[in-house]
Structures are given as structure tokens and as C-alpha cells.
N, C-alpha and C positions, 0 to 999 in steps of 0.2 A: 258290352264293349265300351258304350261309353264310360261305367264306372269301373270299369280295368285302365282307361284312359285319364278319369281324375286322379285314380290312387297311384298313376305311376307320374302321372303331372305334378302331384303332391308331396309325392317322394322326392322325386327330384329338387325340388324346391326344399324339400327339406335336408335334402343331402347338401345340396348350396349351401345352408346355414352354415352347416357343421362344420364345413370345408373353411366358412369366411371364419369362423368363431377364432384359429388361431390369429388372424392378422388384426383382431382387436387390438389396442395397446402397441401396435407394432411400431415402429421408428427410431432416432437414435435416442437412448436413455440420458441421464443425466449426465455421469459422466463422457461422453462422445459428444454431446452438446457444448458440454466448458471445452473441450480439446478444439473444438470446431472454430469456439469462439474466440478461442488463444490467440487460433491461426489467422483469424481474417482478423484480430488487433495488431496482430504482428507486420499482417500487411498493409496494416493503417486503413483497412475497411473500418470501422468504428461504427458505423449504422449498422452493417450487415453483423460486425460482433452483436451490438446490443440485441438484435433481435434472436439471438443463440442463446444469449445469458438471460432473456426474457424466460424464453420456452423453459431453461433449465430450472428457471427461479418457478416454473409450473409444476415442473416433475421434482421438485424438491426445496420448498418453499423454506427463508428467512436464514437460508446458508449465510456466514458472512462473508467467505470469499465470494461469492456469485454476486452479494450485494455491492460490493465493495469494486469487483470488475465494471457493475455496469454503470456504478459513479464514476471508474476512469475512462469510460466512454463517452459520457455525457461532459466532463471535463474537456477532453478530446476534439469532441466538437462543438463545444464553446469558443474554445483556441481558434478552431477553423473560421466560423462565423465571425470573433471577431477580425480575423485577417481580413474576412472579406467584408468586414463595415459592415456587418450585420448586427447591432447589437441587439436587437429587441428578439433577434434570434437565438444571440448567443446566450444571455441572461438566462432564458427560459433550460436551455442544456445546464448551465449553471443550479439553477433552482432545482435541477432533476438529481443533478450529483448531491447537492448536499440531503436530497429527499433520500437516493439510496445510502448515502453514508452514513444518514443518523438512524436507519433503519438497520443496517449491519450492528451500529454501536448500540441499539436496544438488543439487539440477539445478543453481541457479543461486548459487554463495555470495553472490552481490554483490547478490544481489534485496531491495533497499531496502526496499521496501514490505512486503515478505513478512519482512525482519526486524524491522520494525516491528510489523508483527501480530502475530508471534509473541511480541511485548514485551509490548503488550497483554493476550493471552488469557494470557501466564502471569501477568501482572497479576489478571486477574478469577480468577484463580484461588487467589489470593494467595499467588503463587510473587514475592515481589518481590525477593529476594536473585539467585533467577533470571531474572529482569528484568534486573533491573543488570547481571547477567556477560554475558547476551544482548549488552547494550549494549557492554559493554565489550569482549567480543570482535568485535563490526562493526566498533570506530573502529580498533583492532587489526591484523582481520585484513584485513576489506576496503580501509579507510582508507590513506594520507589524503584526505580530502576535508571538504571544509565540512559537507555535509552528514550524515556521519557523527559528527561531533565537534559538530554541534548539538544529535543525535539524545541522545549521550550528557551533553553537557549539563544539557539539560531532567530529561534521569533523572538525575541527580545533585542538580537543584536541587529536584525534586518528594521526594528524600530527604531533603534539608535540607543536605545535604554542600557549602553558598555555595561556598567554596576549592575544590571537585573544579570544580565545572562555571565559577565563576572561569576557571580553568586552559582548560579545553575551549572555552568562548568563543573566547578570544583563540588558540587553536590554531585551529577553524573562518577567522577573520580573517585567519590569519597565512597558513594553505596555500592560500586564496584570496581575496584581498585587495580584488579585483573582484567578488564575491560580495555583491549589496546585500540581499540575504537573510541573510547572513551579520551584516554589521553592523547590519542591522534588529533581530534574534534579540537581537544582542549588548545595541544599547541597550536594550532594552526591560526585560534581565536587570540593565542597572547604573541605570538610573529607578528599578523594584524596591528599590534595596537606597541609594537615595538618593545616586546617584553621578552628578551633575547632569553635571559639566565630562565627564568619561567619554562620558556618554551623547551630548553633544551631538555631539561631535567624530563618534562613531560615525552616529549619525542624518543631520549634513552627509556623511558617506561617503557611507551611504544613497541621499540624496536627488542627489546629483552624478550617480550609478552610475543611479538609475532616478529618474527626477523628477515622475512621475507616479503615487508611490505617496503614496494622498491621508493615512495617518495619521500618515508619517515628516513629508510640508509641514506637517501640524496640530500638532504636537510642535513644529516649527521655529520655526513659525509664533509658537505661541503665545509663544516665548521669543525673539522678533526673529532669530533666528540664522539665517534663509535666506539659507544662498550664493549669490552669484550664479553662473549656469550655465557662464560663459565659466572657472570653475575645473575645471570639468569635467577628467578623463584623456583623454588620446587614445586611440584606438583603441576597439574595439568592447568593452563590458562582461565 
């Protein structure tokens, strides 16, 4: 009896195993994880995201969206802490974004968005010389594209350097000429600086390329200059 009693003790215990052995592994995967962490960024939980896009960055390590979410988190509450005069607080959130962003941009160099944050957080940190080389090395080395040469741009004219981002404009225009983004960016840089005839020419690009962007028509508008549609390019934008 008694060894009818260990080998059904035994069993049992061994039946427990089997029973736990699915819920190994069990919880939400990677993607339910980002979905998770979308949602508490959206709700401007930003601690509670990072620690979703952590877990995610466990179950699927050197992503560079995932890397790239938890730099705009640590971005996020950098912002916060400084509002609240915390800066030896907020610095260190700082120091964390440009850590996930240059780790996105070694997975992926061409990760746009992730070298745009990384321009940011060394912005708030006020690394702005580093900012600018950031910039300068995207249009560099990932480039060319419109959108790199728009990126570096705006960084050149939020410096004041008109002639650098001058230049980068019309390079954005020139490597993509079908790009109504492009010469949207561009007018809006030569209005700025009082360069009416420039702008306009740029703005009817614009609006030929995508006709439904309502502030390029109200620009247009306002100065009689709507082309008619039939000038349009052929082919798809």
C-alpha cells in the first residue's frame, strides 16, 4: 500500500508537469506587446509604454521600430521632467533616447525616424553641434533622397545658416522632383524669407503633384496662381 501510494503520488506529480509544460512561454508575444505599448503611449503613459516595448525588445531583440518607440519614450519624459525642473532627471531620459536611437541606427542605418529622434534628444540635451552632424551625416550617408535633405534642411535653417538649407531645399527638389512634399517644404522656406515668385512656382508643383492638399490651394488661392489640373505630369506622382 504504501508503494501503491508513492507511485500514484509520483504520477500525479508527474501529471502536474505535463499539464504546466503548455503554459511555458505563455503571455503576450511580440507583436500584442508593441499593440499594448502603442496604446498606453497614446495615453501618454510613457513609463508604462516603455516597459511593454522593453519586454518586446526581449522577445525580439534589435527591431528598429521597437528601438526607436522606446527612444520616443524616453524623449517623452525627458519633456515631462523638464516641465517639472527636474533636469538631472530629465538629462538621464535624454541620454536613454539617444542610447535606443543609435542602437535602432546600427540595426538599421536608414531608420528615418530613428535618426530623427536621435536629432531631437540630442537637441534637448543641448548637443546642437551634434544635432547638425547627425543631420549631416543622414543626407550623407543614407541620402540621397528628398527626405533626408529636407530633414537637413530645417536643421540648418532652425540654425540660421538661410544659404546651407537654401542649398538642401533645392537638392530635396532636384533628387525628387515628383515629391509634393518636397516642394511644399521648399515654398513654405522661400514665403519665409520673402521669395514670392520662388514660392509660387514651387507651391503650383505642389499642387499639380497632389491637388488636395488644402494649404498649398489656400496659398494659391490666395494669389490667383491655381493651375489648372490638365498641367498636371503624367504618370503616377
Amino acid at each position: 500500500m504504501k508503494t501503491m501510494s508513492r507511485t500514484r503520488r509520483f504520477g500525479l506529480v508527474s501529471l502536474s508537469a505535463v499539464i504546466a509544460l503548455p503554459l511555458v512561454g505563455c503571455g503576450p508575444n511580440y507583436r500584442e506587446l508593441r499593440i499594448e505599448g502603442q496604446n498606453a503611449f497614446l495615453r501618454k503613459s510613457y513609463g508604462a509604454a516603455r516597459i511593454l516595448y522593453e519586454q518586446a525588445e526581449e522577445k525580439q531583440p534589435r527591431r528598429p521600430d521597437n528601438l526607436h518607440d522606446l527612444g520616443a519614450c524616453s524623449v517623452m519624459l525627458a519633456r515631462q521632467r523638464f516641465e517639472e525642473r527636474n533636469s538631472a532627471a530629465a538629462l538621464r531620459e535624454a541620454d536613454a533616447a539617444i542610447d535606443y536611437y543609435r542602437r535602432a541606427i546600427d540595426a538599421y542605418p536608414a531608420h528615418q525616424a530613428s535618426l530623427e529622434g536621435l536629432n531631437i534628444a540630442q537637441e534637448l540635451k543641448g548637443q546642437f553641434d551634434e544635432a547638425l552632424r547627425t543631420a549631416e551625416w543622414a543626407a550623407d550617408f543614407v541620402g540621397p533622397s528628398a527626405r533626408q535633405y529636407l530633414f537637413l534642411a530645417r536643421e540648418l535653417e532652425q540654425r540660421g545658416d538661410t544659404d546651407g538649407a537654401l542649398l538642401r531645399f533645392r537638392q530635396a527638389v532636384a533628387v525628387e522632383p515628383r515629391n509634393a512634399e518636397a516642394h511644399r517644404a521648399f515654398a513654405k522656406f522661400l514665403l519665409s524669407h520673402k521669395n514670392e515668385a520662388a514660392a509660387v512656382h514651387h507651391l503650383q508643383r505642389a499642387y499639380l503633384l497632389e491637388p488636395t492638399d488644402p494649404w498649398v490651394l489656400g496659398e494659391l488661392a490666395a494669389r490667383s496662381a491655381v493651375p489648372p489640373l490638365a498641367q498636371r505630369p503624367p504618370g503616377p506622382p
